[in-house]
C-alpha positions, 0 to 999 in steps of 0.5 A: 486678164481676168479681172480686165474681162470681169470688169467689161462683162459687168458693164453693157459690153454684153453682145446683143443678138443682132451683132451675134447672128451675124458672126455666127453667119460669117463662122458659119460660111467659113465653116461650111466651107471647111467642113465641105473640103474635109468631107471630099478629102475623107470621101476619097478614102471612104464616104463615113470618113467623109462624113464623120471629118464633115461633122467634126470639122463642124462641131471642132471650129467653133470649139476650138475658137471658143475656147482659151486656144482659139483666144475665145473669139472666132474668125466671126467674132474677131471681124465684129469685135466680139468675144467669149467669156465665162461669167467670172471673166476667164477664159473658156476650157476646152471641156467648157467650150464643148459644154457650151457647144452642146447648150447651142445645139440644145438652144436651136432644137426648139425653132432656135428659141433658145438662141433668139433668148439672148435677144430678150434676155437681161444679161443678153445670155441664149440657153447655151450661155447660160449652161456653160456659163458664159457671156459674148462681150464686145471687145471695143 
């Protein structure tokens, strides 16, 4: 399998930035979603439960999907055909995944410039895909 996902990497397959907001978009509405009924269901017991299974909700959905467990596309990415892959074609680690989840939020600080990179970028990588390692390819 990883010697499948080195070849497509290699090629143009990598996802541009267009196509990646929008499944990010997508995962975002789903998450948010999940995020909200977590935090009312903590709320019940108490409010920094709440708040603490609102942000954990949040960072876990796209970690989880990231990463080897979640198949290394999230339900976004499976609607648009994409997917996460390391630079040698394997499939992300949960520590990997969390590396790459703290690269996003490193990327966004700064007016997002280091996601809107990937839109300029030669290997079509933001700030977090080149801290983690990784790129997003379309499966089709």
């Amino acid at each position: 399998m990883a010697v499948e996902a080195t070849a497509v990497s290699a090629t143009s397959n990598k996802a541009g930035f267009w196509i990646r907001f929008f499944a990010y978009f997508l995962d975002s509405i789903i998450a948010l979603i999940i995020a909200v009924v977590a935090y009312f269901v903590g709320s019940l017991i108490d409010a920094s439960i709440g708040v603490l299974l609102y942000f954990l909700v949040t960072f876990g959905y796209f970690i989880y999907f990231w990463s080897s467990a979640g198949g290394g596309q999230t339900p976004g990415m499976k609607v648009l055909d994409l997917k996460v892959i390391r630079t040698d074609g394997s499939q992300l680690t949960i520590t990997q995944a969390i590396i790459r989840e703290i690269g996003f939020i490193i990327a966004y600080i700064p007016f997002s410039i280091g996601l809107i990179w990937a839109a300029f970028d030669a290997n079509k990588q933001g700030w977090h895909d080149k801290i983690a390692g990784t790129y997003v390819i379309r499966t089709k």
